[in-house]
Jmol script that loads the backbone (N, CA, C; Angstrom):
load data "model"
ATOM      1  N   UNK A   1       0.838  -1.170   0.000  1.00  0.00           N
ATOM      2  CA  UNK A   1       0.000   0.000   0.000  1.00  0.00           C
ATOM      3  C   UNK A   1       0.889   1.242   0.000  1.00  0.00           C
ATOM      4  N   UNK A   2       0.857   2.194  -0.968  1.00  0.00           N
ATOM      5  CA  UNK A   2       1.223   3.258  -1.322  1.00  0.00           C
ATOM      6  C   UNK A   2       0.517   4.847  -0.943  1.00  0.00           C
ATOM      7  N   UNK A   3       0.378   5.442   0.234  1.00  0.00           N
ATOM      8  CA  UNK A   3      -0.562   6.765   0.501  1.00  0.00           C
ATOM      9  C   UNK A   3       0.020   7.514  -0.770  1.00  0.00           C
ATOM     10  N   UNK A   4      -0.735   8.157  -1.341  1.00  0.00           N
ATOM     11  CA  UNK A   4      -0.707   9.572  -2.022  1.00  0.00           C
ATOM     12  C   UNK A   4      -1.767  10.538  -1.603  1.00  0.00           C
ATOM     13  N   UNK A   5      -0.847  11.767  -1.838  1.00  0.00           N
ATOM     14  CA  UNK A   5      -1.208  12.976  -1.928  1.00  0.00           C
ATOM     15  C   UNK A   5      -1.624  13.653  -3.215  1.00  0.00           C
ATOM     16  N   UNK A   6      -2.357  14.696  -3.466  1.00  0.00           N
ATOM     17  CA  UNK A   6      -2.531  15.371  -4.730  1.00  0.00           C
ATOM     18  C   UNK A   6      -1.344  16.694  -4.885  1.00  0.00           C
ATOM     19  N   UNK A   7      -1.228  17.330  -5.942  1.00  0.00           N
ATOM     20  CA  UNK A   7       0.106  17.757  -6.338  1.00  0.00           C
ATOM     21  C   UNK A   7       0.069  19.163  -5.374  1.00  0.00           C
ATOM     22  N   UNK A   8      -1.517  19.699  -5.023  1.00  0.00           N
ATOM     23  CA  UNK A   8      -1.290  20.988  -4.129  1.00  0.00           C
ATOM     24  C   UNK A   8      -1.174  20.243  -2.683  1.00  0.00           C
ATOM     25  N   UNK A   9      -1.015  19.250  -2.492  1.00  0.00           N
ATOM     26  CA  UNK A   9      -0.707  18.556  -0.963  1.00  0.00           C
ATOM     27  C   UNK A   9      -1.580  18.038  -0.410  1.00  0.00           C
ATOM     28  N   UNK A  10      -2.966  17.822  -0.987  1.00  0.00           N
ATOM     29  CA  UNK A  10      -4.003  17.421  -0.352  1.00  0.00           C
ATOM     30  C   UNK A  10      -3.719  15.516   0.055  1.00  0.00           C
ATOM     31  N   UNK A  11      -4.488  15.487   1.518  1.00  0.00           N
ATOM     32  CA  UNK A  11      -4.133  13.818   1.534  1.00  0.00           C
ATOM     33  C   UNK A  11      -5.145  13.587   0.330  1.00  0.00           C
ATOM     34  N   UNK A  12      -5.022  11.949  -0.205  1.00  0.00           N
ATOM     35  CA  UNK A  12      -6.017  11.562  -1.214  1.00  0.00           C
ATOM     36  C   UNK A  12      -6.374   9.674  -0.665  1.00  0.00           C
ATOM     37  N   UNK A  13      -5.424   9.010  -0.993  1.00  0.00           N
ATOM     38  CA  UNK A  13      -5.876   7.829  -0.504  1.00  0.00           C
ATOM     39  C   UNK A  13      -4.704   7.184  -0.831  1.00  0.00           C
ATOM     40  N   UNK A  14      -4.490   5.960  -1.259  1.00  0.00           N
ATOM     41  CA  UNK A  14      -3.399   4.800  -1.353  1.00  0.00           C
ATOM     42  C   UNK A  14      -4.057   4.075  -2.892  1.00  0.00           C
ATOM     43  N   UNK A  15      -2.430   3.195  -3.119  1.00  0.00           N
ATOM     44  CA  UNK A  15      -2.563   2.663  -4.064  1.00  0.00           C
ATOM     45  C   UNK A  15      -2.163   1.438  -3.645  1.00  0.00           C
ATOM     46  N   UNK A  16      -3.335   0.811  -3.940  1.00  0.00           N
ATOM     47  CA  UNK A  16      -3.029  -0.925  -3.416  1.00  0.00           C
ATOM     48  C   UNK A  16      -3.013  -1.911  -4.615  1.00  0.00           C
ATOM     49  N   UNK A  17      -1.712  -2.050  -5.285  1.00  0.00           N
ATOM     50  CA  UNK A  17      -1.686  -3.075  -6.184  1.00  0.00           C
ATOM     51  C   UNK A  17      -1.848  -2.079  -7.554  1.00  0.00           C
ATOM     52  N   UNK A  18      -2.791  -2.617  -8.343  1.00  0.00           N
ATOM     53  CA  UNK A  18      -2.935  -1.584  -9.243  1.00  0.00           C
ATOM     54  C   UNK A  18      -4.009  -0.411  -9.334  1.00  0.00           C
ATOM     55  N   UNK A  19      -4.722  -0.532  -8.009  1.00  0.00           N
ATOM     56  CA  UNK A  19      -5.870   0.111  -7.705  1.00  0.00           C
ATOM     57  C   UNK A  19      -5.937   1.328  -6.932  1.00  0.00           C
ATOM     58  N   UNK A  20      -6.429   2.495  -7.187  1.00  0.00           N
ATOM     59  CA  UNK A  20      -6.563   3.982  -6.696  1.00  0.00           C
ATOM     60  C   UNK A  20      -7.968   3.703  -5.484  1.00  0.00           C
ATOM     61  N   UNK A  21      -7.594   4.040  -4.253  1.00  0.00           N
ATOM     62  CA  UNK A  21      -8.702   4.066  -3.545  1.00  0.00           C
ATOM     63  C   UNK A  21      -9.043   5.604  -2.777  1.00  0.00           C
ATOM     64  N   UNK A  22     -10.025   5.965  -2.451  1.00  0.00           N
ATOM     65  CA  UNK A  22     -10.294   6.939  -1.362  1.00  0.00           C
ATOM     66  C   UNK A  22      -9.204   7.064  -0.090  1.00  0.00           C
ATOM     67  N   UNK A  23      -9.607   7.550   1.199  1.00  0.00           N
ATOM     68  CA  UNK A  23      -8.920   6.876   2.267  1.00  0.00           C
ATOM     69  C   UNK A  23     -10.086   6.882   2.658  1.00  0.00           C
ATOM     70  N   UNK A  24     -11.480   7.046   2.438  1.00  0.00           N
ATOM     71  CA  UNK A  24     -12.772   6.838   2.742  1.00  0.00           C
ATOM     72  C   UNK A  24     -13.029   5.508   2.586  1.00  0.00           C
ATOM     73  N   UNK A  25     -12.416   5.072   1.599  1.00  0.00           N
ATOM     74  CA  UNK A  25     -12.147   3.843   1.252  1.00  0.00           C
ATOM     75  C   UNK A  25     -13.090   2.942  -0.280  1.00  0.00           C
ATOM     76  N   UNK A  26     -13.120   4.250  -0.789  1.00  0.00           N
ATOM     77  CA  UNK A  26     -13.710   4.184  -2.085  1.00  0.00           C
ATOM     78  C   UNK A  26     -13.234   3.575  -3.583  1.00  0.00           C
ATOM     79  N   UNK A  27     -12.889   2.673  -4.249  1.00  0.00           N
ATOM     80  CA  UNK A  27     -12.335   2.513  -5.825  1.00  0.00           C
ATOM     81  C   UNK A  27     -12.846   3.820  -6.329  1.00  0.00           C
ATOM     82  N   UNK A  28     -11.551   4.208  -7.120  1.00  0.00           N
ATOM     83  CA  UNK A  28     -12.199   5.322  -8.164  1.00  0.00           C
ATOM     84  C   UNK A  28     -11.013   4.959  -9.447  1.00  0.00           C
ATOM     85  N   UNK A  29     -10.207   4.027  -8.860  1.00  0.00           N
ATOM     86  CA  UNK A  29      -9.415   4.597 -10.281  1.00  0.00           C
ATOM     87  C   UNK A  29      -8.238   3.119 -10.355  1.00  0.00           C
ATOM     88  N   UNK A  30      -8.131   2.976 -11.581  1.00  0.00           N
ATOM     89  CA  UNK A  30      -6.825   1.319 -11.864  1.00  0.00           C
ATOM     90  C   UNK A  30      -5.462   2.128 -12.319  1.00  0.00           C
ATOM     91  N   UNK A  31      -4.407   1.759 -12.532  1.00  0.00           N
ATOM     92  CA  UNK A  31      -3.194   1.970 -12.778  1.00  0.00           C
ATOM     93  C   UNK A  31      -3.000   1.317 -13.887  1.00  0.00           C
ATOM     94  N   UNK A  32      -2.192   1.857 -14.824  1.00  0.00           N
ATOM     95  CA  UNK A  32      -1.361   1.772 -16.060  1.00  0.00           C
ATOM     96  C   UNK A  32       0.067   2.025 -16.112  1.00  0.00           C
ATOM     97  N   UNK A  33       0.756   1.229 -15.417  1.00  0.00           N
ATOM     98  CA  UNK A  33       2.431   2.079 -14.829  1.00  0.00           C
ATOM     99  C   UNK A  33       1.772   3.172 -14.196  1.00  0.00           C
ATOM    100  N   UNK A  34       2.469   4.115 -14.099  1.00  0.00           N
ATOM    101  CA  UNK A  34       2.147   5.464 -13.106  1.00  0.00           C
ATOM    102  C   UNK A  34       0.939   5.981 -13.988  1.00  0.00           C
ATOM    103  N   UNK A  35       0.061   5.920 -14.995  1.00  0.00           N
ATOM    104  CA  UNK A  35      -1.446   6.742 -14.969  1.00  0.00           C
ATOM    105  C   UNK A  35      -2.257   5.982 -14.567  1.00  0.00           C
ATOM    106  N   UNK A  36      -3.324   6.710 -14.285  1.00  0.00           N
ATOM    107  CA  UNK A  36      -4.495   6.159 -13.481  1.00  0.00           C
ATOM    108  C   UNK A  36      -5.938   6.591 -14.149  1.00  0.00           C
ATOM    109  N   UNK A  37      -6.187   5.511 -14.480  1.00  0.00           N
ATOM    110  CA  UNK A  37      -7.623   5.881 -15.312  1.00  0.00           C
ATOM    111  C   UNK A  37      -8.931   5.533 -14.399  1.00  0.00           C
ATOM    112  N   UNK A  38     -10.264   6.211 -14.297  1.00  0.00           N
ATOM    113  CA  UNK A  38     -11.174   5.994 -13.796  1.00  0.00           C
ATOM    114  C   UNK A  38     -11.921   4.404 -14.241  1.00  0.00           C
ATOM    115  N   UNK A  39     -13.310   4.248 -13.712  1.00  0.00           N
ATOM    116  CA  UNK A  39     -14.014   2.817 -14.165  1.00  0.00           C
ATOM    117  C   UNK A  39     -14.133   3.208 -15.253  1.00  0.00           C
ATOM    118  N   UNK A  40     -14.734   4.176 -16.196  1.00  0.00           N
ATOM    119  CA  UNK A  40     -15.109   3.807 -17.526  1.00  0.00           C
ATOM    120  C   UNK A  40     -14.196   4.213 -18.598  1.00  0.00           C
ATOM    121  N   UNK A  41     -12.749   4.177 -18.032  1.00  0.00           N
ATOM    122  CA  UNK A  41     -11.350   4.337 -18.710  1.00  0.00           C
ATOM    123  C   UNK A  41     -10.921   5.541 -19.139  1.00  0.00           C
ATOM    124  N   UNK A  42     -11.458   6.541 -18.260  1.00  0.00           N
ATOM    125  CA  UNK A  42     -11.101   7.672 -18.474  1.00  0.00           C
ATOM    126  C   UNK A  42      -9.935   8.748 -17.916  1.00  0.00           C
ATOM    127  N   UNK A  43      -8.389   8.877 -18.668  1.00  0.00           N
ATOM    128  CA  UNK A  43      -7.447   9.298 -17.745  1.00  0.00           C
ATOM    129  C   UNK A  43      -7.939  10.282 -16.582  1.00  0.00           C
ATOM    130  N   UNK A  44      -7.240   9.843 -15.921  1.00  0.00           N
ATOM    131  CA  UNK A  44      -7.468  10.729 -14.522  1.00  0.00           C
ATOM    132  C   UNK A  44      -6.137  11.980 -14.263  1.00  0.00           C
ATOM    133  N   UNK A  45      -4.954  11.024 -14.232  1.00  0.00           N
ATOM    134  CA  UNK A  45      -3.492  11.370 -13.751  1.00  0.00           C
ATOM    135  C   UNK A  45      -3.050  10.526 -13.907  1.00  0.00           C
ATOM    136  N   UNK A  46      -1.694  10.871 -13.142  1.00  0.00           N
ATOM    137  CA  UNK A  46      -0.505  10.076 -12.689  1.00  0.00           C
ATOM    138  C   UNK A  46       0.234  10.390 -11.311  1.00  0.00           C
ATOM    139  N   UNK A  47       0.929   9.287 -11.357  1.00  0.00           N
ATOM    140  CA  UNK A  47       1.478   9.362 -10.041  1.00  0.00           C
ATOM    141  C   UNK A  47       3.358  10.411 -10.348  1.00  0.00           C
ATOM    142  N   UNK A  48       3.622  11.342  -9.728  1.00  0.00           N
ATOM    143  CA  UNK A  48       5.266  12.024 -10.513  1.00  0.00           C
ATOM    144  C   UNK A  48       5.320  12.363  -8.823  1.00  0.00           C
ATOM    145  N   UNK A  49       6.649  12.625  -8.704  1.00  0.00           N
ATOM    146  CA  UNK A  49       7.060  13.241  -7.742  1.00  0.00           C
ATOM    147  C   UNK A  49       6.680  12.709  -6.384  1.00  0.00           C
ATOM    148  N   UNK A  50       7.276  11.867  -6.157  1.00  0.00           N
ATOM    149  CA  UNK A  50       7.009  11.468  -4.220  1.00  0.00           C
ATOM    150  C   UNK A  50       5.891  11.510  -4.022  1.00  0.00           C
ATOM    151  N   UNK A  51       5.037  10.408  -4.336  1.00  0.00           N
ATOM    152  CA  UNK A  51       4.033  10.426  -4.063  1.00  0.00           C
ATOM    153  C   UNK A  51       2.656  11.180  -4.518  1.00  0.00           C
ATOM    154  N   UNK A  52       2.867  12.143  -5.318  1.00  0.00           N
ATOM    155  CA  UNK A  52       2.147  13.284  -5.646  1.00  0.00           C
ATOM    156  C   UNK A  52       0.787  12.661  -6.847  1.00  0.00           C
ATOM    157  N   UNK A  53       0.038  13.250  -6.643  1.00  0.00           N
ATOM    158  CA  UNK A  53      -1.088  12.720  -7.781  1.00  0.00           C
ATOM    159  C   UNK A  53      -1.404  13.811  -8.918  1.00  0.00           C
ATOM    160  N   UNK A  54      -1.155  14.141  -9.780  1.00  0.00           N
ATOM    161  CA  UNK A  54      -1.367  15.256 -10.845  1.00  0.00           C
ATOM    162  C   UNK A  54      -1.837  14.716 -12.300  1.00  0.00           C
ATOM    163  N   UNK A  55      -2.454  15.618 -12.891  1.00  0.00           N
ATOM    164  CA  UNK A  55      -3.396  15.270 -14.055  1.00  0.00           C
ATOM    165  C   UNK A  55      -2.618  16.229 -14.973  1.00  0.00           C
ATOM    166  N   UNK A  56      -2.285  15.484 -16.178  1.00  0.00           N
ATOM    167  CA  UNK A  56      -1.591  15.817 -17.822  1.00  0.00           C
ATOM    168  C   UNK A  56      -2.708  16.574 -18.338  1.00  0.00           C
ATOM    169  N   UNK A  57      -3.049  17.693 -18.701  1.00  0.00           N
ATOM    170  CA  UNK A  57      -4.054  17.953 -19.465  1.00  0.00           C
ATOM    171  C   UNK A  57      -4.251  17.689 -21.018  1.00  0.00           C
ATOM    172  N   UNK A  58      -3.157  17.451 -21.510  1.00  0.00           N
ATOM    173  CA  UNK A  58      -2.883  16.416 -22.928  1.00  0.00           C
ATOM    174  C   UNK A  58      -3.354  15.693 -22.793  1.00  0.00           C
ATOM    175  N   UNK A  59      -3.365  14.699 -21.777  1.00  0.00           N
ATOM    176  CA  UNK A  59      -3.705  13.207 -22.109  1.00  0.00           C
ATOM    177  C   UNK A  59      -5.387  13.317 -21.374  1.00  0.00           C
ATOM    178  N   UNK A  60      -5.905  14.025 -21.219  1.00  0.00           N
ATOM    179  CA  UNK A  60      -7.024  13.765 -20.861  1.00  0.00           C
ATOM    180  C   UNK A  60      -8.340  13.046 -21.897  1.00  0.00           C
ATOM    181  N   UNK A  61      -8.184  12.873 -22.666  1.00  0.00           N
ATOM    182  CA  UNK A  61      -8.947  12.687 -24.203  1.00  0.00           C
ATOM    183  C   UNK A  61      -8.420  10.776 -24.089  1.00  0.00           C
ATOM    184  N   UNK A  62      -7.347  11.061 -23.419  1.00  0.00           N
ATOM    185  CA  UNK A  62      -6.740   9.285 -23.509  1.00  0.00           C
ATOM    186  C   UNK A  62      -7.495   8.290 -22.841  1.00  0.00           C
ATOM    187  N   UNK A  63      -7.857   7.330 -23.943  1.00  0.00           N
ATOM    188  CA  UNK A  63      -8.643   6.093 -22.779  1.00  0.00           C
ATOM    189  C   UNK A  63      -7.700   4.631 -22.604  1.00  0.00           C
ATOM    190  N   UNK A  64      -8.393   3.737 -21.615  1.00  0.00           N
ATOM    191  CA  UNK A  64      -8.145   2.688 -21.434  1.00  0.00           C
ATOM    192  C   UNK A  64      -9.688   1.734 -20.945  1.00  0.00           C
ATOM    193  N   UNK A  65      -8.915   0.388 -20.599  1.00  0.00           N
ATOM    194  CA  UNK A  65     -10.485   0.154 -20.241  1.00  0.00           C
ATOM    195  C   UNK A  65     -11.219   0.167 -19.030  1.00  0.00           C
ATOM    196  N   UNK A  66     -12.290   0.216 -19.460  1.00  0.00           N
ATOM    197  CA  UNK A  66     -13.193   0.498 -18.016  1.00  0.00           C
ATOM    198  C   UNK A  66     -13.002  -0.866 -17.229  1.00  0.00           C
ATOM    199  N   UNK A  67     -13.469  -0.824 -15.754  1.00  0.00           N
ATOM    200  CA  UNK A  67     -13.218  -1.428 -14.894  1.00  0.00           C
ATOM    201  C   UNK A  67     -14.659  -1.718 -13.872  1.00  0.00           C
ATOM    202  N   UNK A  68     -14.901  -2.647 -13.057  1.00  0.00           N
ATOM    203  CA  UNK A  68     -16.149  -2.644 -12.210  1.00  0.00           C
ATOM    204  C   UNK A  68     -15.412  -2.182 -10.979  1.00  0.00           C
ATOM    205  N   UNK A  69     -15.654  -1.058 -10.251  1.00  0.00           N
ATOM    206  CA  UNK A  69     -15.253  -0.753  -8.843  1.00  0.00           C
ATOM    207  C   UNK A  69     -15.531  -2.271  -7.924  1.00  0.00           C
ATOM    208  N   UNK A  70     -14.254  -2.290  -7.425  1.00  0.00           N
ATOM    209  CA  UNK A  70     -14.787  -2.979  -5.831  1.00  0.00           C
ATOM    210  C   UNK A  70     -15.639  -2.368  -5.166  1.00  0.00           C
ATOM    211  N   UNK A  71     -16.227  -3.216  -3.922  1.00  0.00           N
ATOM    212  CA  UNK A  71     -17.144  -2.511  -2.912  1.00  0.00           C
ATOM    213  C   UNK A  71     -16.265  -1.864  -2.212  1.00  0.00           C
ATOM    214  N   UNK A  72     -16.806  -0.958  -1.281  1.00  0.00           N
ATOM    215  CA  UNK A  72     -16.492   0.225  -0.657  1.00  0.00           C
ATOM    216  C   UNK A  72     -15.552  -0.844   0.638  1.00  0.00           C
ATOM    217  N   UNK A  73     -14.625  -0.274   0.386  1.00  0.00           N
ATOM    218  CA  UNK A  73     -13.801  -0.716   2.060  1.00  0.00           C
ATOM    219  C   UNK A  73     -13.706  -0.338   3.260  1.00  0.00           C
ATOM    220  N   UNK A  74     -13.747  -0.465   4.224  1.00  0.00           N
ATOM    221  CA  UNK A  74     -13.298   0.790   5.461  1.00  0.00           C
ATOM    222  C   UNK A  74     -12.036   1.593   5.333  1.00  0.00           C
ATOM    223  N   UNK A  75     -12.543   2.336   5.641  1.00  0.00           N
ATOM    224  CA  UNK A  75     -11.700   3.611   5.626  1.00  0.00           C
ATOM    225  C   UNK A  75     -10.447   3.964   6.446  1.00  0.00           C
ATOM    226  N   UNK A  76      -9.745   4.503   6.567  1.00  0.00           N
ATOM    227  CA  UNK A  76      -8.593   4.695   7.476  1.00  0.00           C
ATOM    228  C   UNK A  76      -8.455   6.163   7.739  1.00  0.00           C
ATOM    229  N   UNK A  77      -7.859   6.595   8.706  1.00  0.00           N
ATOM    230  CA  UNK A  77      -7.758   7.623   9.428  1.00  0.00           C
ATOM    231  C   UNK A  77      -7.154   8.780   8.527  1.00  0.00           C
ATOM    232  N   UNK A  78      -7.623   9.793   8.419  1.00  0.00           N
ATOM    233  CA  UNK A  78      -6.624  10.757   7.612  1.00  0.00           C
ATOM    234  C   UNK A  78      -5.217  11.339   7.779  1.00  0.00           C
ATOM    235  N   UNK A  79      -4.589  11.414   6.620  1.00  0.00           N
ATOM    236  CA  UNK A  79      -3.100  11.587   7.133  1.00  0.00           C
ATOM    237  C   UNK A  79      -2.999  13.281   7.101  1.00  0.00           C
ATOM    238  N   UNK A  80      -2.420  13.395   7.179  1.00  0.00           N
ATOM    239  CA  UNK A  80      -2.278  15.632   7.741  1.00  0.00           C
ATOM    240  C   UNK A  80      -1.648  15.692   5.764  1.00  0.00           C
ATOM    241  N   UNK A  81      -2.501  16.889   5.283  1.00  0.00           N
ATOM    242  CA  UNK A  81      -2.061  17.335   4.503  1.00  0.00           C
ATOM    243  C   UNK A  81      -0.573  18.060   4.126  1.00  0.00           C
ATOM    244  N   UNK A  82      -0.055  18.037   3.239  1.00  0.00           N
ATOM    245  CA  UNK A  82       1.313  18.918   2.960  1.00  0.00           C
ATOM    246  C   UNK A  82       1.679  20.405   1.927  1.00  0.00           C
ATOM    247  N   UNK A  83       2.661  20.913   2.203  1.00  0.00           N
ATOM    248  CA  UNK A  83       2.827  21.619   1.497  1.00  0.00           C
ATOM    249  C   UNK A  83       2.912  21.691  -0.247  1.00  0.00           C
ATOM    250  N   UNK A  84       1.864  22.561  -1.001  1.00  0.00           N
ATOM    251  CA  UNK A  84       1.955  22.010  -2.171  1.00  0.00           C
ATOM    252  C   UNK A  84       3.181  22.244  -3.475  1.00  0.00           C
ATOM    253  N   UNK A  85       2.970  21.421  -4.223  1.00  0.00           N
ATOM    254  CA  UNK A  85       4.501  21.834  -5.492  1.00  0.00           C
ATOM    255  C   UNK A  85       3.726  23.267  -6.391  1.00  0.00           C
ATOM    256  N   UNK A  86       4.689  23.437  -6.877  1.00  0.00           N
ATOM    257  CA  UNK A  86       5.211  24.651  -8.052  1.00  0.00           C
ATOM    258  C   UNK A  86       4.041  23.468  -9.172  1.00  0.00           C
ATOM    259  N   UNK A  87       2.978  23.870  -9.489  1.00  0.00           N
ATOM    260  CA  UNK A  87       2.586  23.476 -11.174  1.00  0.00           C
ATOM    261  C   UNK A  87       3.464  23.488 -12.185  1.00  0.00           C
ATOM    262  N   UNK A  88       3.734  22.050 -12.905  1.00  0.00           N
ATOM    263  CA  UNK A  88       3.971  22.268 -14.054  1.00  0.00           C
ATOM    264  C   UNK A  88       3.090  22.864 -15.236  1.00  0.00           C
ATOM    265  N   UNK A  89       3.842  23.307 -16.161  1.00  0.00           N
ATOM    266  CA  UNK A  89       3.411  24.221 -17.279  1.00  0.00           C
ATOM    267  C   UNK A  89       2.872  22.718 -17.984  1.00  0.00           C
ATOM    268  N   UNK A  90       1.330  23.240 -18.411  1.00  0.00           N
ATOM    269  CA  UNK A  90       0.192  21.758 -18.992  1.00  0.00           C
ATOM    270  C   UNK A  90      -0.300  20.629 -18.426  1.00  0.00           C
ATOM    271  N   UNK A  91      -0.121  20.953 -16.708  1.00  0.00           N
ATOM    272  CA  UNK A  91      -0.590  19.974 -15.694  1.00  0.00           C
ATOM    273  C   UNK A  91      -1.822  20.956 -15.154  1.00  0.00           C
ATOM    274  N   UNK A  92      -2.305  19.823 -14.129  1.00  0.00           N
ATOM    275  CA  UNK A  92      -3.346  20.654 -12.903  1.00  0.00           C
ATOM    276  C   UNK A  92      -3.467  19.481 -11.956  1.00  0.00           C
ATOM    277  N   UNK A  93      -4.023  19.914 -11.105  1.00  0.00           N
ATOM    278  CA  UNK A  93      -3.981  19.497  -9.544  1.00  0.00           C
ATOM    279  C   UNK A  93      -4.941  18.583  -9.757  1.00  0.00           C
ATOM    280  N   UNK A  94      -4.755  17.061  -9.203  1.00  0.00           N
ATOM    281  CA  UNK A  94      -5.428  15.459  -9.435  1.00  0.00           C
ATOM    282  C   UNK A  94      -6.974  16.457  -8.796  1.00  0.00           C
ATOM    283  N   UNK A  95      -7.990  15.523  -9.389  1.00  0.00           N
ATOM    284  CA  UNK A  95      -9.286  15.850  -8.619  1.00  0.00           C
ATOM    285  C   UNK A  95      -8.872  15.258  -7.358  1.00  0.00           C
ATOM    286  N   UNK A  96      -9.849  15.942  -6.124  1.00  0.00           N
ATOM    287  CA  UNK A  96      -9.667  15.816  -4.977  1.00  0.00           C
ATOM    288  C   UNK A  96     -10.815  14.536  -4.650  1.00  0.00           C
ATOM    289  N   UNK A  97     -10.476  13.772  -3.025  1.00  0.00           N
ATOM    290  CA  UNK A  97     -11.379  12.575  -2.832  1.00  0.00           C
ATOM    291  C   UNK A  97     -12.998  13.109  -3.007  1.00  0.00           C
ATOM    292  N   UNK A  98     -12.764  14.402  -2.577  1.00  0.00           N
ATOM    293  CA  UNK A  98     -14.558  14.758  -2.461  1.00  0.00           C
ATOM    294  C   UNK A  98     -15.331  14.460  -3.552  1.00  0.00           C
ATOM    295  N   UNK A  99     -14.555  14.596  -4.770  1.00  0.00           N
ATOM    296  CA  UNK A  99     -14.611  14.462  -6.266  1.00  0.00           C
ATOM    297  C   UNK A  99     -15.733  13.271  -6.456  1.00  0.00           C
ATOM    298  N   UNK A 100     -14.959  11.966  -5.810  1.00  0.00           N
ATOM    299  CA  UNK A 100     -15.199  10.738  -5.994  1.00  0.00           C
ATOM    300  C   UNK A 100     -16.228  10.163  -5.390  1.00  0.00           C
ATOM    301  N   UNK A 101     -16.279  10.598  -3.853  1.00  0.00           N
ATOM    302  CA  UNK A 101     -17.322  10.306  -2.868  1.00  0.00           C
ATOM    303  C   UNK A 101     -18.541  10.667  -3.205  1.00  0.00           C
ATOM    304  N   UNK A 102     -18.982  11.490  -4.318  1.00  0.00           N
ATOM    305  CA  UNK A 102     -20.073  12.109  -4.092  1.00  0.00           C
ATOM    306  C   UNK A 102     -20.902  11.366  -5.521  1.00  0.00           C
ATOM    307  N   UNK A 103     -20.043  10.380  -6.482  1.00  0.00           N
ATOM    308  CA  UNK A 103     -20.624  10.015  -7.292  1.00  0.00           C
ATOM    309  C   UNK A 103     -20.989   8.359  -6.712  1.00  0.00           C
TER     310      UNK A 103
END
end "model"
wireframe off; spacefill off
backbone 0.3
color backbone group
């Protein structure tokens, strides 16, 4: 299990295996080497920088295949947010967990 953060420092959840979870403990997203596409194969991000979660705005148009979410897991305690990075020029900041929880 891998915690990540999003690229402005927000906690987000872990990567268990090839799978993106909440720390709510939600599936939202599978792995492709470091990108991460949603269930119906839609890029999300990637994983760059220590942990960090950030979205290519190029590759957003990029698919892979969709996936059936696992059921919801228990959740784990939140980790303290961090200080965020410098944006790269044609990136933006991973959607946040709230993103996910609410669909």
């Amino acid at each position: 299990m891998e915690w990540l953060w999003t690229w402005k420092g927000k906690f987000f959840g872990y990567k268990d295996g090839s799978d993106l979870w909440t720390y709510k403990g939600k599936h939202v997203g599978r792995f492709y080497g470091t990108e991460v596409y949603d269930r119906n194969g839609n890029y999300l991000g990637e994983i760059k920088s220590d942990k960090r979660l950030i979205t290519d705005k190029s590759k957003k148009r990029t698919k892979r295949s969709g996936f059936s979410p696992y059921a919801k897991r228990a959740g784990y305690a939140r980790y303290a947010n961090y200080a965020g990075y410098a944006m790269y020029a044609g990136y933006e900041d991973f959607p946040t967990y709230e993103m996910f929880e609410n669909k």
